[in-house]
N, C-alpha and C positions, 0 to 999 in steps of 0.2 A: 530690397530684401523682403519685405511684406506682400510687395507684389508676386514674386518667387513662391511664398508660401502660399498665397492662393491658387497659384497656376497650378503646384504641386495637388492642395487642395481639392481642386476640382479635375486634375487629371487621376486623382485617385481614385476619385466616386464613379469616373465612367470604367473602370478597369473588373473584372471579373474576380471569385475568391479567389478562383487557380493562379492568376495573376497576382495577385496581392501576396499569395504566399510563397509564389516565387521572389516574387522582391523580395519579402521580411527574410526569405533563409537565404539572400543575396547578401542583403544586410548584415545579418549578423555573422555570417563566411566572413564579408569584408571586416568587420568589428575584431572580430577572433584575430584574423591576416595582421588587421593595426594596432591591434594590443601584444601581439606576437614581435612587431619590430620596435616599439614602441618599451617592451621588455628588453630586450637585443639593444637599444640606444641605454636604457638605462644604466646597464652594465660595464658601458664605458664613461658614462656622465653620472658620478658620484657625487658630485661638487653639487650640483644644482639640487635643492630644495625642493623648488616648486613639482618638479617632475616626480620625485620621491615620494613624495607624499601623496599625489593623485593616484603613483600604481600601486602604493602599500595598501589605499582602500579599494583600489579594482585586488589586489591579489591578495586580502582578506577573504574578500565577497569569496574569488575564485577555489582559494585555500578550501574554506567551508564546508565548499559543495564537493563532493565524491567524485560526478561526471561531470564532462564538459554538457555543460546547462544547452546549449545547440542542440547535443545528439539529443537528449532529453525530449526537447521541445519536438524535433523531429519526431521521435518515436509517437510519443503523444499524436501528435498531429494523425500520423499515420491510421491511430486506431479509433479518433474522435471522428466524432461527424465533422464535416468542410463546413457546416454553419457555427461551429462553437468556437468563441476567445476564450484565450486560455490568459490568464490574471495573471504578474510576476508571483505575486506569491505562490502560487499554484505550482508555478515552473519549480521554486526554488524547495518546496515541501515534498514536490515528488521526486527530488531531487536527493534530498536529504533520506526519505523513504526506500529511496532503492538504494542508497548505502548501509543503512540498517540493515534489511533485509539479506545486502552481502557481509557486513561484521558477522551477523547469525549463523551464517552457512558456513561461516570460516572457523568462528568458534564451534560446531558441530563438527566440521573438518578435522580441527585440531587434537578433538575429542579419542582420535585414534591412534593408537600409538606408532603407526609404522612411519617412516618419512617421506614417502612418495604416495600422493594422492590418485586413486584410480574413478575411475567412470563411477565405478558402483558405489563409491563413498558420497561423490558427488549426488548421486540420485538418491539417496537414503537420505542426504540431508538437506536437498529441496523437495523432497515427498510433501511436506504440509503445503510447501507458496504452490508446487505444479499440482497438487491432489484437491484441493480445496472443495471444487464439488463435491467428489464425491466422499472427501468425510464430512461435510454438513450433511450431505444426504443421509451417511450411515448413524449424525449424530442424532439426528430425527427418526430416524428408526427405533432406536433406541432409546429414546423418550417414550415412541408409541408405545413401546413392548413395557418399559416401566410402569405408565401409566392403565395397560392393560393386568399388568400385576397386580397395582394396587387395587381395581376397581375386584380384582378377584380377592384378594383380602379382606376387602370390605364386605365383599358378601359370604366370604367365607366367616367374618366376626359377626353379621346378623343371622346367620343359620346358628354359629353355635350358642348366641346368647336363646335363641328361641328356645333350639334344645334345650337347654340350663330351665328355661321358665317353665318346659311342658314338664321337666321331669319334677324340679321342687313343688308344681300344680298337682301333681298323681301322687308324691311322696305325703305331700299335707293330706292330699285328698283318704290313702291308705292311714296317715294318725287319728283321722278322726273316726274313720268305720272302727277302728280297735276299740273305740271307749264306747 
């Protein structure tokens, strides 16, 4: 057995990323495939304990998450660099993350009174997750211009205080030519 895992071992470290991530998404195809018949036996073997209870914590874990954690992983993959591991938790956060993201859109969905949901509902209510540039961009605009407001306030409160001191300077200055 220990011989086996070194062969394994050192047959991995000569294998390329591309190859490496073909096995892992072989792997967990085949994982999926034998937790799929593995659920399928359960259904007929009620009696046995032991079996029960290892898929109640595989089908907690699974319950949890939103997506099947595979296409996930996939997707990711797809849009990381081929040099980056992805951590299990990592999997299961963005996991969890992009079920949030869809409760929100359903609850914005919901938001509409009619019963049939159209294209256009759909896109008003991922406008923030697809627009996100560009309202950061607009929301920094909109700092610039605030902050271009205040600095105009500012000097618009040191002209009028000057004002203020040149006129009571000429008013005192006219009290005392009278006496």
């Amino acid at each position: 057995m220990i011989y086996e895992i070194q062969n394994m071992e050192y047959y991995y470290e000569e294998l390329d990323s591309e190859e490496i991530d073909e096995m892992e998404e072989t792997a967990i195809d085949e994982e999926d495939e034998n937790s799929d018949e593995t659920n399928d036996s359960d259904e007929t073997d009620d009696d046995d304990p032991d079996t029960i209870g290892d898929d109640e914590v595989i089908g907690e874990e699974d319950e949890s998450l939103p997506f099947a954690k595979a296409e996930v992983v996939r997707l990711m993959k797809q849009n990381l660099d081929s040099d980056k591991m992805i951590r299990e938790r990592v999997k299961v956060e963005m996991n969890r993350f992009l079920g949030d993201v869809l409760k929100s859109v359903c609850k914005q969905l919901n938001e509409y009174p009619y019963t049939t949901i159209e294209y256009e509902m759909l896109k008003e209510s991922t406008y923030p997750y697809t627009n996100i540039e560009r309202i950061n961009q607009e929301k920094e605009r909109i700092l610039l211009h605030l902050e271009a407001i205040k600095a105009d306030c500012n000097a618009l409160a040191m002209d009028v205080k000057k004002t203020l001191r040149q006129k009571d300077v000429i008013e005192e200055d006219e009290d005392f030519q009278e006496i």
